[in-house]
C-alpha positions as CSV (number, residue, x, y, z in Angstrom):
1,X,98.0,119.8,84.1
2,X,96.1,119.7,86.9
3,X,94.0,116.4,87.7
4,X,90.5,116.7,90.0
5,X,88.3,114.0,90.9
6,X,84.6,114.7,90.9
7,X,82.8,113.8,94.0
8,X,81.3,111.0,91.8
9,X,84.9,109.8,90.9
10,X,85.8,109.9,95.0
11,X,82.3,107.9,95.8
12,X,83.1,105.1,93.3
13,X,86.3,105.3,95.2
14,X,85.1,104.8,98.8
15,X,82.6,102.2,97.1
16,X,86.1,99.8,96.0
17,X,88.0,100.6,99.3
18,X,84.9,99.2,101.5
19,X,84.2,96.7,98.8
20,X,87.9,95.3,98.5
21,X,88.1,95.9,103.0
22,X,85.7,93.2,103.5
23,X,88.2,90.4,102.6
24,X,91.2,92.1,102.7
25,X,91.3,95.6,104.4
26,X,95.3,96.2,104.1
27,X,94.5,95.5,100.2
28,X,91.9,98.0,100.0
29,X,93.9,100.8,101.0
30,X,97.1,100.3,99.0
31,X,94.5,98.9,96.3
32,X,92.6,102.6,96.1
33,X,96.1,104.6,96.3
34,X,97.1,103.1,93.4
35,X,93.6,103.5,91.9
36,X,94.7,107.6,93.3
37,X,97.8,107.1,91.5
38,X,96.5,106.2,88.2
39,X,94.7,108.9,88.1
40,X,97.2,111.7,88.6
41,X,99.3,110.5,86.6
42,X,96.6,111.6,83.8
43,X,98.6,114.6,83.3
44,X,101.1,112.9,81.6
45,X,99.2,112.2,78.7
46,X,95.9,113.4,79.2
47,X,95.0,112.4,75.5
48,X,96.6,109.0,75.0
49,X,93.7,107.2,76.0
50,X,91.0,106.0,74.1
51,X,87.6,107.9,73.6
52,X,84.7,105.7,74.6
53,X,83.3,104.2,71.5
54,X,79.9,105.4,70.5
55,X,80.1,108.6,72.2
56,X,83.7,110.2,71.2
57,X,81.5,113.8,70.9
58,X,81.3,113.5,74.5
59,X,85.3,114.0,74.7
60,X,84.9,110.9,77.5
61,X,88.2,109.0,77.4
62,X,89.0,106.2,79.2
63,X,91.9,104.6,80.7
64,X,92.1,101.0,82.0
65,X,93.7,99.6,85.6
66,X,93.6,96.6,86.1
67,X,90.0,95.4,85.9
68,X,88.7,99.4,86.5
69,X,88.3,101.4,84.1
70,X,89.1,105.6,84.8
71,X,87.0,107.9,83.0
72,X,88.1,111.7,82.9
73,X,87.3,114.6,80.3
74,X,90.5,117.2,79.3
75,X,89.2,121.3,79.6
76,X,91.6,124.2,79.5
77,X,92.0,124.2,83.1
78,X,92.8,120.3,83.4
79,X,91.4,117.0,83.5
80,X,88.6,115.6,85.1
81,X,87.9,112.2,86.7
82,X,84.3,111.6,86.4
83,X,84.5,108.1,87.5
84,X,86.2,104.9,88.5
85,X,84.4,102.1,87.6
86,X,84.7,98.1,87.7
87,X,85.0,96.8,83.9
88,X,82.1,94.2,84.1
89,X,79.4,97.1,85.2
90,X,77.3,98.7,82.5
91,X,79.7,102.3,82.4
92,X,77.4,103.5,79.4
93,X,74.3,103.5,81.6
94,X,76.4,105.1,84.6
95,X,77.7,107.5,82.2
96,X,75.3,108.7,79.7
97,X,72.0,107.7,81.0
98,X,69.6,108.0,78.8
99,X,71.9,107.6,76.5
């Protein structure tokens, strides 16, 4: 299965690189590849993580590293990474606003 990132899932990326960088730039690199990692390796088993609670019609699942969460949806042509997010921010407003 093929594994995309949405530009959204790439921005919350850049946003944890230049967050980590300011104290510890070598971290932030190796920190975000293996944020990059976690991701592909998705296609492994694309379904073995959880749904997110409330809103399992969404087909939202979520997968957890380290204190980020990855968020990614499974079509018929792969799965998507809608976002990579820090687990103390409020995911369900970032998510399904409105909600």
């Amino acid at each position: 299965m093929i594994v995309r990132l949405t530009q959204a899932a790439e921005a919350d990326l850049e946003g944890i690189g230049d967050w980590i960088a300011q104290d510890n730039p070598l971290r932030a690199a190796a920190f975000v590849a293996e944020l990059r990692d976690a991701c592909s390796t998705l296609a492994q088993l694309p379904e073995g993580y959880a749904l997110i609670p409330r809103y399992e019609r969404t087909g939202v699942h979520r997968r957890v590293y380290g204190n980020y969460l990855i968020f990614h949806r499974i079509s018929d042509d792969g799965i998507e990474v809608l976002h990579v997010l820090h687990g103390a921010r409020d995911y369900e407003a970032i998510l399904f606003p409105g909600g």
